[in-house]
C-alpha positions in Angstrom: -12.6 -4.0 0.8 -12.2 -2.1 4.1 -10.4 1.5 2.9 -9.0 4.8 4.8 -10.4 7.9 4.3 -10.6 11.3 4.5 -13.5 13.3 3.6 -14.9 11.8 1.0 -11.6 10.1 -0.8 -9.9 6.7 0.0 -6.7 7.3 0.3 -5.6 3.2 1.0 -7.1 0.0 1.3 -6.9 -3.4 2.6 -7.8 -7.7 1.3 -7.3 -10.7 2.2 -7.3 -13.4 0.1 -6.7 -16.9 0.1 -2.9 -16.9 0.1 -2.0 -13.5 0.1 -3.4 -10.0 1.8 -2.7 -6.7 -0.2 -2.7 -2.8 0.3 -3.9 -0.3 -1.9 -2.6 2.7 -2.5 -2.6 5.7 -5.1 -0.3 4.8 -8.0 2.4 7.7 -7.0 2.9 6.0 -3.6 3.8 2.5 -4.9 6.4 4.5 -8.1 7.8 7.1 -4.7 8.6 3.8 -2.9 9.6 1.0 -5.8 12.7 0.4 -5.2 12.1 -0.1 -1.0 9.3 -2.5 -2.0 11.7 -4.2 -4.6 14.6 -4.5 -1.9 12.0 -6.2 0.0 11.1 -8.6 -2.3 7.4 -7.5 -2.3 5.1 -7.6 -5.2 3.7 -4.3 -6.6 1.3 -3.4 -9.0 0.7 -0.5 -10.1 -1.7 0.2 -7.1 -0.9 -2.2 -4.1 1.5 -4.3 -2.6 0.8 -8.1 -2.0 2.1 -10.0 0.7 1.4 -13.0 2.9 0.7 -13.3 6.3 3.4 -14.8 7.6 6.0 -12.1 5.5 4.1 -8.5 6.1 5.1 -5.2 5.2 7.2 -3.5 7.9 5.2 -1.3 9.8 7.7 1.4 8.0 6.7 1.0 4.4 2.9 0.7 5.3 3.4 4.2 6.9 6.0 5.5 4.2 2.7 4.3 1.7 -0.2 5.7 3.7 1.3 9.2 4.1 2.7 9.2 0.5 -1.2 8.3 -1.1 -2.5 10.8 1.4 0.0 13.3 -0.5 -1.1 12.2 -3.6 -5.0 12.1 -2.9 -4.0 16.2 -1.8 -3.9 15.9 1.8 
């Protein structure tokens, strides 16, 4: 699975599967923006968000996630 990182920690990830593609992120960026990924009718675990390709995340809540797992992972 093909991952951000910075220094030595992954701080968010990317799949694809069959039918849907996720993102990974640290489990405090997914709780900060539950109710955003709720609204968007998105499923969550309690580490990534799955979509499919033809419904992605907006390019706002991929961001919103990134930056908030960055804060998380201490950067």
């Amino acid at each position: 699975m093909p991952g951000f990182q910075i220094e030595e920690t992954i701080v968010a990830g990317c799949a694809a599967f069959s039918k849907k593609c996720g993102l990974y992120v640290d489990p405090g960026a997914i709780a900060a923006h539950a109710k955003q990924i709720a609204s968007l009718n998105l499923e969550a675990t309690r580490t990534g968000v799955t979509f499919s390709a033809s419904k992605p995340i907006p390019d706002d809540l991929v961001e919103k996630l990134a930056v908030s797992s960055r804060g998380e992972k201490g950067f």
